[in-house]
N, CA and C atoms as an extended XYZ file, in Angstrom:
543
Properties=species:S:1:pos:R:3:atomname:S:1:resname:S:1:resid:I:1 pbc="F F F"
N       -41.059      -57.284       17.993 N   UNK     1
C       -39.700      -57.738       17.817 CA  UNK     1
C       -38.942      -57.528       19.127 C   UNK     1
N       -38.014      -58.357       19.224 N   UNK     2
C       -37.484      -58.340       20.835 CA  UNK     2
C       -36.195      -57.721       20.580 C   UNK     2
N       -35.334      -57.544       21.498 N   UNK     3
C       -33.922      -56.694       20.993 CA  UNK     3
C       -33.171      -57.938       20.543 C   UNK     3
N       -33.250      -58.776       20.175 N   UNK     4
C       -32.417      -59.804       19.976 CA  UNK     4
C       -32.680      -60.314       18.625 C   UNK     4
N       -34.084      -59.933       17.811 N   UNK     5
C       -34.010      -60.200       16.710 CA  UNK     5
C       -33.742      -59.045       15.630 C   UNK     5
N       -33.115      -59.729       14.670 N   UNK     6
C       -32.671      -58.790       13.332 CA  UNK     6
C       -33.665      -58.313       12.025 C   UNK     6
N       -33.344      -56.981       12.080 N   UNK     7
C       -34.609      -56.429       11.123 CA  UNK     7
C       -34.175      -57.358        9.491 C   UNK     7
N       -35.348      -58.029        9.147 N   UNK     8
C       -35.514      -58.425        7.865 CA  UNK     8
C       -35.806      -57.838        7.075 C   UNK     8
N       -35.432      -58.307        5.803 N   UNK     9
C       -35.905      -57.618        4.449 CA  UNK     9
C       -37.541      -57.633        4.012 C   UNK     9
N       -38.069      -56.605        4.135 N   UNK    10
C       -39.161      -56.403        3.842 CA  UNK    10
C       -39.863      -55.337        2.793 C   UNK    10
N       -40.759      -55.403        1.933 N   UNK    11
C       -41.281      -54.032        1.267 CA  UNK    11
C       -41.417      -52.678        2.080 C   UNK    11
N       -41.262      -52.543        3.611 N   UNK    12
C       -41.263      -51.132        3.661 CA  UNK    12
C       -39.240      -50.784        4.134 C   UNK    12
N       -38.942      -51.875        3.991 N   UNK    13
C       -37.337      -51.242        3.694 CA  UNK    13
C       -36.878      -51.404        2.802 C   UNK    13
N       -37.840      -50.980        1.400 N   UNK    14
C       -37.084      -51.002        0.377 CA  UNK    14
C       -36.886      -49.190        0.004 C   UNK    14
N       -35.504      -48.797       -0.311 N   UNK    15
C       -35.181      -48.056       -0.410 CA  UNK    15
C       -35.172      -47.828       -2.531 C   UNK    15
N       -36.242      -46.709       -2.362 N   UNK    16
C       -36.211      -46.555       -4.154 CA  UNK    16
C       -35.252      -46.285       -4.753 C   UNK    16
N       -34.346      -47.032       -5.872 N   UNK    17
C       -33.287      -46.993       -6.979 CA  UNK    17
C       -33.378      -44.977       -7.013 C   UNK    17
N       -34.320      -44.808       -7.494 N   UNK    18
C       -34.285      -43.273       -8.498 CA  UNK    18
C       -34.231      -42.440       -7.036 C   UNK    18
N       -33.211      -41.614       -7.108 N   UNK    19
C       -32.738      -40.836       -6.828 CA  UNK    19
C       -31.759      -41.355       -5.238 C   UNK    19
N       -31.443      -42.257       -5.213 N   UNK    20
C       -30.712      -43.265       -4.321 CA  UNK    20
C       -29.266      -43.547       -4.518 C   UNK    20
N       -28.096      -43.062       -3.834 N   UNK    21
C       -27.420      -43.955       -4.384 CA  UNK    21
C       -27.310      -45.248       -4.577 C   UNK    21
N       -25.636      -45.391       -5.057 N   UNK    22
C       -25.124      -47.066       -4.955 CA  UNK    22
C       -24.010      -46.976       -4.256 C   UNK    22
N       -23.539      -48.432       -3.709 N   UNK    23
C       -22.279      -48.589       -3.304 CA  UNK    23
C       -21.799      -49.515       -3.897 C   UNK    23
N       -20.162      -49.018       -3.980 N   UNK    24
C       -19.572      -49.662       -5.300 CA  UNK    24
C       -18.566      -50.330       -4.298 C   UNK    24
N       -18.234      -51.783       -4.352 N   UNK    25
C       -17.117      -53.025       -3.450 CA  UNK    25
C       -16.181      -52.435       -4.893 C   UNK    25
N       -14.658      -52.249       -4.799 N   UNK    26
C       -13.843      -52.034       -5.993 CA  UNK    26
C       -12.259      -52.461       -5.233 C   UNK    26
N       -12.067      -53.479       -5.890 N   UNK    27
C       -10.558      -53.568       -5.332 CA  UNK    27
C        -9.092      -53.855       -6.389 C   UNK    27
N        -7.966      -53.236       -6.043 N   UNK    28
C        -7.015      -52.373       -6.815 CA  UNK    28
C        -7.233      -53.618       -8.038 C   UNK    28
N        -6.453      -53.211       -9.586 N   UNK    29
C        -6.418      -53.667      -10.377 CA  UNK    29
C        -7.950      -54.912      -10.754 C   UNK    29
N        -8.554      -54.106      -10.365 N   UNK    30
C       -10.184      -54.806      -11.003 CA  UNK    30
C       -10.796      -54.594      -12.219 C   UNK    30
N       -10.968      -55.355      -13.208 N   UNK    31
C       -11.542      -54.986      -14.738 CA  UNK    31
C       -12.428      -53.771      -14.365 C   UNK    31
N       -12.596      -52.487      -15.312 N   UNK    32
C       -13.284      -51.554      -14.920 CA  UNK    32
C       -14.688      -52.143      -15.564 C   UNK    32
N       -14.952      -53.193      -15.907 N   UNK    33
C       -16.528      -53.886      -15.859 CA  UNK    33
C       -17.415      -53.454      -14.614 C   UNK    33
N       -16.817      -53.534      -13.591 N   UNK    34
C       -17.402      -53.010      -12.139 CA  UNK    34
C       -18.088      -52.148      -12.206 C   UNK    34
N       -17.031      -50.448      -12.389 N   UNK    35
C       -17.141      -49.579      -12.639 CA  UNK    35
C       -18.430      -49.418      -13.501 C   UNK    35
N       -18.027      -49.635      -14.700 N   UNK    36
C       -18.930      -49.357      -15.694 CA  UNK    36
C       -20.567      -50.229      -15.645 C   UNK    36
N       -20.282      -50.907      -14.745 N   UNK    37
C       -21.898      -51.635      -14.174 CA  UNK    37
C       -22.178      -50.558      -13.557 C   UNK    37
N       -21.650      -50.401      -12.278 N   UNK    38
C       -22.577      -49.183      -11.819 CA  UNK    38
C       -22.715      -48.254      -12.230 C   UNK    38
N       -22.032      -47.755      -13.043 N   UNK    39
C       -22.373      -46.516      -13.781 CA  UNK    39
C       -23.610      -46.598      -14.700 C   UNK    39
N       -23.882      -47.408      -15.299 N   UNK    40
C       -25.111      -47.752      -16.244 CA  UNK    40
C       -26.373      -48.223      -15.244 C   UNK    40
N       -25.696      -48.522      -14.487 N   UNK    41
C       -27.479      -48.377      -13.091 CA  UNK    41
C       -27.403      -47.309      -12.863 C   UNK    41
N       -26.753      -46.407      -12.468 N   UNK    42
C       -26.627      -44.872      -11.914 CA  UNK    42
C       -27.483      -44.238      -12.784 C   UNK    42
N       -26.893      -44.205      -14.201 N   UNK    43
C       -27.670      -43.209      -15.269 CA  UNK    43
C       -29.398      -44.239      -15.138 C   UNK    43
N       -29.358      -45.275      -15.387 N   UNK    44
C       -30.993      -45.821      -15.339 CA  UNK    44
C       -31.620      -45.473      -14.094 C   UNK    44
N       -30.992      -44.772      -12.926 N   UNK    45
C       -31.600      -44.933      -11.780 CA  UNK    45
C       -31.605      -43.380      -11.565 C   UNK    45
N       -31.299      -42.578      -12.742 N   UNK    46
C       -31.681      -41.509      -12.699 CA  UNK    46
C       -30.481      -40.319      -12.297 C   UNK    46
N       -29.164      -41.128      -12.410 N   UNK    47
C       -28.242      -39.892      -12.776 CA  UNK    47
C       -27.741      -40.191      -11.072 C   UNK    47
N       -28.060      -41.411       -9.879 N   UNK    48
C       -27.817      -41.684       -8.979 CA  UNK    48
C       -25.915      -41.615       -8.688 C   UNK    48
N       -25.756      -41.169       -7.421 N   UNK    49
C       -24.453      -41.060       -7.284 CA  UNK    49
C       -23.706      -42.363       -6.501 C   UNK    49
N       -22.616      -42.399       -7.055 N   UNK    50
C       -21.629      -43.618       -6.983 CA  UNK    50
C       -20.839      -43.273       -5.634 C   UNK    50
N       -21.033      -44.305       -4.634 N   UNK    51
C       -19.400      -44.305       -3.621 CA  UNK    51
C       -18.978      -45.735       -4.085 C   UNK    51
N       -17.660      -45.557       -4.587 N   UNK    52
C       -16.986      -46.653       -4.672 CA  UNK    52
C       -16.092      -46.742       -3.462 C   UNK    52
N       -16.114      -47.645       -2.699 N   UNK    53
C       -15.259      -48.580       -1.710 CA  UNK    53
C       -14.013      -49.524       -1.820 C   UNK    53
N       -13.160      -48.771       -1.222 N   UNK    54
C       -12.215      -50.081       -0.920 CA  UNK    54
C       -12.180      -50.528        0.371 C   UNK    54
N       -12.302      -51.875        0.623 N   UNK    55
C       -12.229      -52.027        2.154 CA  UNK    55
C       -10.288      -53.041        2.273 C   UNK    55
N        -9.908      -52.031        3.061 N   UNK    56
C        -8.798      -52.469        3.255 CA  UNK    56
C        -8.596      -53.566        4.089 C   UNK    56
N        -8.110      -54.912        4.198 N   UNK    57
C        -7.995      -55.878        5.310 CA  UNK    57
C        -6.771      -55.454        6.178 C   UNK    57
N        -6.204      -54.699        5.718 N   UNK    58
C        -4.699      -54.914        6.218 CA  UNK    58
C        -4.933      -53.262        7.670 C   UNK    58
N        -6.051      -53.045        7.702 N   UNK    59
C        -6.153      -51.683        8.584 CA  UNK    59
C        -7.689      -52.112        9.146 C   UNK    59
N        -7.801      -51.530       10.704 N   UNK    60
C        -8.651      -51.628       11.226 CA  UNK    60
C        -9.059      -50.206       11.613 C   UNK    60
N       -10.818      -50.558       11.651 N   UNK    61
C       -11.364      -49.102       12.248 CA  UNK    61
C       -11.198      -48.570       13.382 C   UNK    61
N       -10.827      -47.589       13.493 N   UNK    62
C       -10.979      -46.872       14.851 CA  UNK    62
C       -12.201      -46.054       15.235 C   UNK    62
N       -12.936      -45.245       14.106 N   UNK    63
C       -14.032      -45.015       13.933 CA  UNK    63
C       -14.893      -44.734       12.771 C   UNK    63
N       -16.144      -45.073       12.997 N   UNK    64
C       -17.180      -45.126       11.713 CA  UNK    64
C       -17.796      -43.528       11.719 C   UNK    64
N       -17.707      -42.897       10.928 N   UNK    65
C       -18.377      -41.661       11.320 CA  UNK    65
C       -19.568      -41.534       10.220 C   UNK    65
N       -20.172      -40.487       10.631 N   UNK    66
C       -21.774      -40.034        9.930 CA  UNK    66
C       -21.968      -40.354        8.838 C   UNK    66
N       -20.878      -40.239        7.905 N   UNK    67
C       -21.104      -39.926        6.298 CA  UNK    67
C       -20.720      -41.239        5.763 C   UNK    67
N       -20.327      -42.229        6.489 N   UNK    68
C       -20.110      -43.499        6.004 CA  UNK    68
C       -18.462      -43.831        6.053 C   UNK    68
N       -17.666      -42.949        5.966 N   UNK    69
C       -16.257      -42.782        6.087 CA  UNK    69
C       -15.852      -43.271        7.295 C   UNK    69
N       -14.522      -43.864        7.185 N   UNK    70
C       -14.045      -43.885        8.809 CA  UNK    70
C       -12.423      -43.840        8.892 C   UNK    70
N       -12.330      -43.829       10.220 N   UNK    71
C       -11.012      -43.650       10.455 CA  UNK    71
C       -10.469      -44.570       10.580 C   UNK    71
N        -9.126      -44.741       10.480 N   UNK    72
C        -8.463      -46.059       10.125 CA  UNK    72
C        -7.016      -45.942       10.252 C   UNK    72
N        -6.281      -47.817       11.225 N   UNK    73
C        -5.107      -47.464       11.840 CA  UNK    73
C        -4.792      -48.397       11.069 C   UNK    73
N        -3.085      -48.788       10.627 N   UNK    74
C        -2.691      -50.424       10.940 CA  UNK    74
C        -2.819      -51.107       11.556 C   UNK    74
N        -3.195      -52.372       11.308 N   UNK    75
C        -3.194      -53.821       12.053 CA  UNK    75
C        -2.705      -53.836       13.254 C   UNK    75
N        -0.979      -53.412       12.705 N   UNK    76
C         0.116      -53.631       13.677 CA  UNK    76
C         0.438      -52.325       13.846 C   UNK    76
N         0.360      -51.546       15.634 N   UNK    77
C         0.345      -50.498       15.582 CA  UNK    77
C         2.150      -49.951       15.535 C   UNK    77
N         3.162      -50.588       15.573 N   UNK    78
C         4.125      -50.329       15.494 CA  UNK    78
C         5.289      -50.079       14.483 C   UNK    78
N         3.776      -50.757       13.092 N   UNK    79
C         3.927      -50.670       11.631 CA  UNK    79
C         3.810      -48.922       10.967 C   UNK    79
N         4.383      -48.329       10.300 N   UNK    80
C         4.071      -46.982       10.202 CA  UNK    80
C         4.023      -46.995        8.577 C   UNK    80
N         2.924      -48.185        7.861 N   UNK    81
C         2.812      -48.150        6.173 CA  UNK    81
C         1.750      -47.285        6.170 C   UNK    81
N         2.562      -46.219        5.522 N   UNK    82
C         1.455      -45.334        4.851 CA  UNK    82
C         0.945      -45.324        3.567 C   UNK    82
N         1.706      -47.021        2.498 N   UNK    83
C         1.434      -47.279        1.278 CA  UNK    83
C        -0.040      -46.853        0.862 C   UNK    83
N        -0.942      -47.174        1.880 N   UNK    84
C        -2.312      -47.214        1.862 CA  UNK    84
C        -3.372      -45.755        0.959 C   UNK    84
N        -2.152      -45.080        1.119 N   UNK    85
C        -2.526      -43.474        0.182 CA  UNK    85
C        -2.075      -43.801       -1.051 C   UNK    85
N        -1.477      -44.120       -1.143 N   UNK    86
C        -0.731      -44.772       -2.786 CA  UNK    86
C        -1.950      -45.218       -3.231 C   UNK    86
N        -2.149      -46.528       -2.729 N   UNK    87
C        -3.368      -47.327       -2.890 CA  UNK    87
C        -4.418      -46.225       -3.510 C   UNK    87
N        -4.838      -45.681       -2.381 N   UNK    88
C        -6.416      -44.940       -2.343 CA  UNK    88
C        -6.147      -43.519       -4.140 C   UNK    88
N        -4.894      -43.038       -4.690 N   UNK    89
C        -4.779      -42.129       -5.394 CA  UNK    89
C        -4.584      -42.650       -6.242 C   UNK    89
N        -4.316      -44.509       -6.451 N   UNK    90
C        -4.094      -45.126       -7.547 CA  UNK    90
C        -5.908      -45.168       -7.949 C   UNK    90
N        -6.231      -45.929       -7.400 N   UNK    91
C        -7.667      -45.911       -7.634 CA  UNK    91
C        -8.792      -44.908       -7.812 C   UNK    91
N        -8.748      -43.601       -6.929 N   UNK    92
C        -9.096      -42.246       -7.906 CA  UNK    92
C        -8.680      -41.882       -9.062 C   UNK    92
N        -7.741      -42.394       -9.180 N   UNK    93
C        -7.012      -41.799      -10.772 CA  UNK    93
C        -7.769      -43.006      -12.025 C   UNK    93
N        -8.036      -44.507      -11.800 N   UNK    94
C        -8.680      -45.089      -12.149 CA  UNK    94
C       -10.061      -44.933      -12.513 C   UNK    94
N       -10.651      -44.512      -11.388 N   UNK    95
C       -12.142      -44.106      -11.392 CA  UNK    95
C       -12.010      -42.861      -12.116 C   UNK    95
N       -11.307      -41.692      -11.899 N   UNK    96
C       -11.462      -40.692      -13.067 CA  UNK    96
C       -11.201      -41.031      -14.620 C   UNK    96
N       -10.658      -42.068      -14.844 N   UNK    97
C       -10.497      -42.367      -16.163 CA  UNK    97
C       -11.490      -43.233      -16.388 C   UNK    97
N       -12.392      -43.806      -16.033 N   UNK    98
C       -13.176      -44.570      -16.556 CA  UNK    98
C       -14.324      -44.497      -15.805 C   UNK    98
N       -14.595      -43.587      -14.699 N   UNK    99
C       -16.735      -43.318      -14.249 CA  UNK    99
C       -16.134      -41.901      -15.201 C   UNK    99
N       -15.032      -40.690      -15.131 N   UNK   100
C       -15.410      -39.437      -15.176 CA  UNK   100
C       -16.424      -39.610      -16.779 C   UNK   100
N       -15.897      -40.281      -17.981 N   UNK   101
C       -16.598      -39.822      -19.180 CA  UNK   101
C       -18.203      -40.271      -19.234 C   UNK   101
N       -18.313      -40.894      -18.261 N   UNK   102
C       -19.631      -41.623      -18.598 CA  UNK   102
C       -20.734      -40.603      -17.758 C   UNK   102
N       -20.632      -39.509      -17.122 N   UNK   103
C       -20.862      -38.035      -16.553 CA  UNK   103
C       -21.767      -38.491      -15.796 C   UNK   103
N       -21.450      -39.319      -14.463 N   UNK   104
C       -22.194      -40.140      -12.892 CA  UNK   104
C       -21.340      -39.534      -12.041 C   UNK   104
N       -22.356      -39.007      -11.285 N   UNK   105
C       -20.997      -38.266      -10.102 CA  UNK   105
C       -20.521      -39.099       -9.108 C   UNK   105
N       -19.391      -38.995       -8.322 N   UNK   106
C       -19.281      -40.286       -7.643 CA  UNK   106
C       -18.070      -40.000       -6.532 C   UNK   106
N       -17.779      -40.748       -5.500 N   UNK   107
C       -16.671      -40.246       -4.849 CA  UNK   107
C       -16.173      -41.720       -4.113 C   UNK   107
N       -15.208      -41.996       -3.995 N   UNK   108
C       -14.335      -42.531       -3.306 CA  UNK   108
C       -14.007      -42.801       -2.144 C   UNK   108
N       -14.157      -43.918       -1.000 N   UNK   109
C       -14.241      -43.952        0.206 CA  UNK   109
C       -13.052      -45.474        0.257 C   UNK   109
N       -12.285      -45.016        1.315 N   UNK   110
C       -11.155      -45.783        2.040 CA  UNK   110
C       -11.215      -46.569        3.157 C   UNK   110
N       -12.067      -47.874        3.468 N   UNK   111
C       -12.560      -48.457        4.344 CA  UNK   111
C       -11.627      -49.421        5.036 C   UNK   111
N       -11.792      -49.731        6.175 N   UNK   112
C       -11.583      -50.734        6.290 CA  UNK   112
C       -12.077      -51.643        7.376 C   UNK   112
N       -11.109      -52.986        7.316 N   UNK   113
C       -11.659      -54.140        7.939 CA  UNK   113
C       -12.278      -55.588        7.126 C   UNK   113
N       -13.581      -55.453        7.805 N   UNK   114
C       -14.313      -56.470        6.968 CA  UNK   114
C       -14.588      -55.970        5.716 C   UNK   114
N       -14.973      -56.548        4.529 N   UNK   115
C       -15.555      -56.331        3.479 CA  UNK   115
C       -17.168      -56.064        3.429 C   UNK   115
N       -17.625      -57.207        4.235 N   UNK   116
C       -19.281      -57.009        4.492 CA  UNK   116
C       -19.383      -55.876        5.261 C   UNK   116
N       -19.317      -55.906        6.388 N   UNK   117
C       -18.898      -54.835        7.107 CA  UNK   117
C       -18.877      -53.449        6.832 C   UNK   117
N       -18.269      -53.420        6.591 N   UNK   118
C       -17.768      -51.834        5.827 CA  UNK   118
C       -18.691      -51.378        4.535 C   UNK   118
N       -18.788      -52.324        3.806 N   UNK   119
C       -19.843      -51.696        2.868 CA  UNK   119
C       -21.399      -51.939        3.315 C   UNK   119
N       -21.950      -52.404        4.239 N   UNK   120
C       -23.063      -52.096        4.808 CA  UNK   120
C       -22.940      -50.861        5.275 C   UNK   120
N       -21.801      -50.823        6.345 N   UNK   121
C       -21.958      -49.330        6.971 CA  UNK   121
C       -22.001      -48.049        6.278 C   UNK   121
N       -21.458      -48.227        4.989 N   UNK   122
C       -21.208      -47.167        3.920 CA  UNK   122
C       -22.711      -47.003        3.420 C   UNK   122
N       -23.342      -48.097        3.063 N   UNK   123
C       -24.435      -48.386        2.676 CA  UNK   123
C       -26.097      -47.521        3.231 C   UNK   123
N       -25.477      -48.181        4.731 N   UNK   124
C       -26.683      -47.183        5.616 CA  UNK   124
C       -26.066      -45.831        5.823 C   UNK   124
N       -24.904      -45.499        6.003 N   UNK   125
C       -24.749      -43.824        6.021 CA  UNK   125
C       -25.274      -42.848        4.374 C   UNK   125
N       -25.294      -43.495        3.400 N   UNK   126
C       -25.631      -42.687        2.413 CA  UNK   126
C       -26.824      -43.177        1.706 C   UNK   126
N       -27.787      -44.023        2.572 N   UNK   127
C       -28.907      -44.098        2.153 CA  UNK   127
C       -29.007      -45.324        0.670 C   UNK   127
N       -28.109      -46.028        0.514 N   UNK   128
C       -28.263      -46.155       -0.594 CA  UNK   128
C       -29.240      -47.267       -1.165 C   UNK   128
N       -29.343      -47.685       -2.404 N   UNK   129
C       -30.159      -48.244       -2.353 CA  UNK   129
C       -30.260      -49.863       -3.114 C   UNK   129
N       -28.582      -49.958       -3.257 N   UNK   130
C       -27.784      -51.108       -3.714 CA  UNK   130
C       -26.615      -51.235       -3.698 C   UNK   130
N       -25.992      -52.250       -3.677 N   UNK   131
C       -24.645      -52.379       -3.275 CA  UNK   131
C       -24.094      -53.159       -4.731 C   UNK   131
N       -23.092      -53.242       -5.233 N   UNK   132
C       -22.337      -53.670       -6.216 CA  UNK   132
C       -21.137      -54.036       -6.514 C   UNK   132
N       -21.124      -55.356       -6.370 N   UNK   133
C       -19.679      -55.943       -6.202 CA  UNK   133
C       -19.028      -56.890       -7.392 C   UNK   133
N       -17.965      -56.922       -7.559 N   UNK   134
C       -17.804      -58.051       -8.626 CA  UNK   134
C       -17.560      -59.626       -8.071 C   UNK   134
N       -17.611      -60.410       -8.966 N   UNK   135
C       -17.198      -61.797       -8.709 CA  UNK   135
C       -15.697      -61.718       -8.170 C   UNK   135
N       -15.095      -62.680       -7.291 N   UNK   136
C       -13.802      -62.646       -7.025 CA  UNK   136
C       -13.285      -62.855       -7.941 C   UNK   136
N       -11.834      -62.496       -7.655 N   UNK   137
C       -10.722      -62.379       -8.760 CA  UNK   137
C       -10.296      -64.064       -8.751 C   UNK   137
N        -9.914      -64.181      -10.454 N   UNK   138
C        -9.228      -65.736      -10.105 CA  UNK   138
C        -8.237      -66.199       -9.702 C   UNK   138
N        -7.885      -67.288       -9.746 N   UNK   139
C        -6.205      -67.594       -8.791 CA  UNK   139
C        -6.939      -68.796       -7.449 C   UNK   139
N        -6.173      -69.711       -7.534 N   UNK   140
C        -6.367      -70.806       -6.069 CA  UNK   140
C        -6.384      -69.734       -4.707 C   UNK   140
N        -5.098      -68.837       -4.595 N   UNK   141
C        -5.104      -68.237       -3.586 CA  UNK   141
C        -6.607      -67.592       -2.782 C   UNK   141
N        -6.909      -67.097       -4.044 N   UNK   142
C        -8.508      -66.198       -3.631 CA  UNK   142
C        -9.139      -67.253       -3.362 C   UNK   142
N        -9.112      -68.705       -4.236 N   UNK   143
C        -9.851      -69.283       -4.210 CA  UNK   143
C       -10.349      -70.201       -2.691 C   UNK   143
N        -8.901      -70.218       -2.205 N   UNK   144
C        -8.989      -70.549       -0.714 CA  UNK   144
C        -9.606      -69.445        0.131 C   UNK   144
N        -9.192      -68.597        0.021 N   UNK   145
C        -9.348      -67.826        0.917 CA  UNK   145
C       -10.825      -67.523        0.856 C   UNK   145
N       -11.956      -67.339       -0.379 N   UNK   146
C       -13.373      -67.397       -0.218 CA  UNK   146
C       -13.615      -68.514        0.064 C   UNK   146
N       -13.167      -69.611       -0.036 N   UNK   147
C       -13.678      -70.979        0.458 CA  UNK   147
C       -13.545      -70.650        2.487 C   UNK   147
N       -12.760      -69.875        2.829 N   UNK   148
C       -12.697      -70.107        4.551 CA  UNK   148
C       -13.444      -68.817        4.627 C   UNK   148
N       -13.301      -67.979        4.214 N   UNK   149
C       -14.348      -66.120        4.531 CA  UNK   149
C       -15.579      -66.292        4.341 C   UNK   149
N       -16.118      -67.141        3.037 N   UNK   150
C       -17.119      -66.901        1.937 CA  UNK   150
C       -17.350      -65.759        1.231 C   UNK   150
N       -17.467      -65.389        0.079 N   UNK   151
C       -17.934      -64.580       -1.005 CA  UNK   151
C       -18.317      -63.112       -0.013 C   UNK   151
N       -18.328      -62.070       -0.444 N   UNK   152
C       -18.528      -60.826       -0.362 CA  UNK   152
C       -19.703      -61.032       -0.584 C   UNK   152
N       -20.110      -61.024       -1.919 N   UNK   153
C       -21.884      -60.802       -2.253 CA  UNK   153
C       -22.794      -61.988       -1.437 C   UNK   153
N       -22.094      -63.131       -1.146 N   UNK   154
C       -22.896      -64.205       -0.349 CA  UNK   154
C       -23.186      -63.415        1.265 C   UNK   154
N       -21.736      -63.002        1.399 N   UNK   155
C       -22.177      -62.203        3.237 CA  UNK   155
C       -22.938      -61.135        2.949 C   UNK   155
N       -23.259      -60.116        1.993 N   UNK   156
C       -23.978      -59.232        2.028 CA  UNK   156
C       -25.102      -59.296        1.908 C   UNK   156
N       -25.371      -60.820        0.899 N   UNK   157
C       -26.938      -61.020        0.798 CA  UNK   157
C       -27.710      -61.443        2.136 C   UNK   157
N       -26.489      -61.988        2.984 N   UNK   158
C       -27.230      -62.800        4.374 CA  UNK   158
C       -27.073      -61.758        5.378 C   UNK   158
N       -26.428      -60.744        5.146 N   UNK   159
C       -26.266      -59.581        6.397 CA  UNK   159
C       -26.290      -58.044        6.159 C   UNK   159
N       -27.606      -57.976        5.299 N   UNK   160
C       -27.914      -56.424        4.993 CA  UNK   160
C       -29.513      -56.828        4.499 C   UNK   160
N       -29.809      -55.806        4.161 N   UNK   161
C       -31.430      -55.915        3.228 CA  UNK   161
C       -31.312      -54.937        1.835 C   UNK   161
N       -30.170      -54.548        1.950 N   UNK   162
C       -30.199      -54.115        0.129 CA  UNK   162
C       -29.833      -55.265       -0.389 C   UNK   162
N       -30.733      -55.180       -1.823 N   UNK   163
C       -30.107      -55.522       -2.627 CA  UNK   163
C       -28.432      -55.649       -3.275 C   UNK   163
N       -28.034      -56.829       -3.823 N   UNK   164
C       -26.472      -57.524       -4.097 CA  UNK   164
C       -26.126      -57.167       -5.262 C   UNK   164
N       -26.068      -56.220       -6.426 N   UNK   165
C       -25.945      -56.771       -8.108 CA  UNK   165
C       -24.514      -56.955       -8.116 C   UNK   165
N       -24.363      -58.355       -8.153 N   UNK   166
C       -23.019      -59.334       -8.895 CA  UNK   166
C       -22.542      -58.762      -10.089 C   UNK   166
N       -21.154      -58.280      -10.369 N   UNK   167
C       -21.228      -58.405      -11.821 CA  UNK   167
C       -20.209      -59.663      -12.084 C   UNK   167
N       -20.148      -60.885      -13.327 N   UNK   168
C       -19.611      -61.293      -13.189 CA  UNK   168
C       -18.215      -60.863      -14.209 C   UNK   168
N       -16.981      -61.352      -13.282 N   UNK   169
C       -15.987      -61.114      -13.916 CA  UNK   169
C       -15.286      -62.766      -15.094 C   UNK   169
N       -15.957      -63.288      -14.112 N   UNK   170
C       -14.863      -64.378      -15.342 CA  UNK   170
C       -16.110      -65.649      -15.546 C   UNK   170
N       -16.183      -65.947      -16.227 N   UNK   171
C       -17.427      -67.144      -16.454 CA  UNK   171
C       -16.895      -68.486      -16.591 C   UNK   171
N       -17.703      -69.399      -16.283 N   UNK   172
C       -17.377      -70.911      -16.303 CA  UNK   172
C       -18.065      -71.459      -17.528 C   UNK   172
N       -17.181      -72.777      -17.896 N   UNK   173
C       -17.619      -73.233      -19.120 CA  UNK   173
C       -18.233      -74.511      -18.520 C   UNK   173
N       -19.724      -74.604      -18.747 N   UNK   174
C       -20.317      -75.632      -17.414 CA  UNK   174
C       -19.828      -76.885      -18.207 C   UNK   174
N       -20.102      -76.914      -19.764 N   UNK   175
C       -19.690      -78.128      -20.506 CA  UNK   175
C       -18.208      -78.327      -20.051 C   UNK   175
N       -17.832      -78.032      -19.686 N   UNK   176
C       -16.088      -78.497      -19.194 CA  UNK   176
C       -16.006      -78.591      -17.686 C   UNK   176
N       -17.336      -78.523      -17.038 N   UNK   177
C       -17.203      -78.452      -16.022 CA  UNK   177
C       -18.001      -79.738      -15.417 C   UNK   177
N       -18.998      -80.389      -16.478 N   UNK   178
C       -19.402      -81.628      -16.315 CA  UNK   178
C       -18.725      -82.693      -16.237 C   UNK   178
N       -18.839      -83.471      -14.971 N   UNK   179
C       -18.021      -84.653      -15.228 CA  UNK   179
C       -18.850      -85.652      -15.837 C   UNK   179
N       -20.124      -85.604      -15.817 N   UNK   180
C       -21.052      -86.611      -16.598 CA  UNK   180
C       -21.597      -86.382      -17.887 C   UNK   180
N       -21.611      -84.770      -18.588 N   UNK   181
C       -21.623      -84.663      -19.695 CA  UNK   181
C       -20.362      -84.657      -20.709 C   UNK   181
């Protein structure tokens, strides 16, 4: 391999489910379906521990450190929103109400930047051994906006070698979606 090509997905980089974590994509006000997906791989994968992720767009990294965590500024450095803790204690308080009863240990990480991005890097710092995201949220707005980004789980499948598990959040009715049936 030359330095210019990218390591592919292969059987000796597969990283075993049991005793592996996961990484959890989770963003504010998300059906706790998410949640509770990974939690039910966790316990099948042997009691595996959960980082759930938020990757913030609105903050960039300054640095990625060891454990998968990183440091992180505003966009605009002359901006001084520190809403972003709000954010991050709304969503622990979430995750304690709905991973704590299901007894998966798990912790919480404050990312930001890209979405792909960031949860790869989270990904390779804690070894894990799947990543888990939901379907986008509905609304035209999102809907543009994955039409110019593309999908989270689409960039992760083309720019990592873990495994993607989708959960879906909202389903299509294909019979209403046929224009010829």
């Amino acid at each position: 391999m030359t330095g210019t090509e990218v390591p592919q997905p292969h059987p000796s980089r597969l990283t075993p489910f049991d005793g592996h974590p996961a990484v959890v994509g989770i963003v504010p006000g998300q059906p706790e379906l998410v949640a509770l997906t990974a939690a039910a791989w966790a316990r099948a994968a042997g009691g595996a521990t959960l980082y759930f992720a938020y990757v913030d767009p609105t903050r960039q990294v300054v640095e990625e450190l060891p454990d998968g965590s990183v440091r992180h500024v505003d966009l605009d450095p002359d901006t001084a929103d520190d809403s972003w803790q709000e954010r991050a204690r709304s969503m622990e308080a979430f995750l304690h109400d709905v991973v704590d009863p299901t007894g998966v240990p798990w912790e919480l990480r404050y990312l930001a930047g890209r979405p792909d991005r960031a949860l790869t890097h989270l990904a390779r710092a804690v070894d894990a051994a799947v990543i888990v995201v939901g379907t986008r949220a509905p609304g035209v707005r999102q809907g543009i906006r994955e039409f110019i980004d593309g999908s989270v789980a689409v960039q992760l499948a083309h720019h990592q070698h873990r495994p993607v598990l989708v959960v879906p959040l909202r389903v299509v009715d294909w019979k209403a979606q046929l224009a010829w049936g």
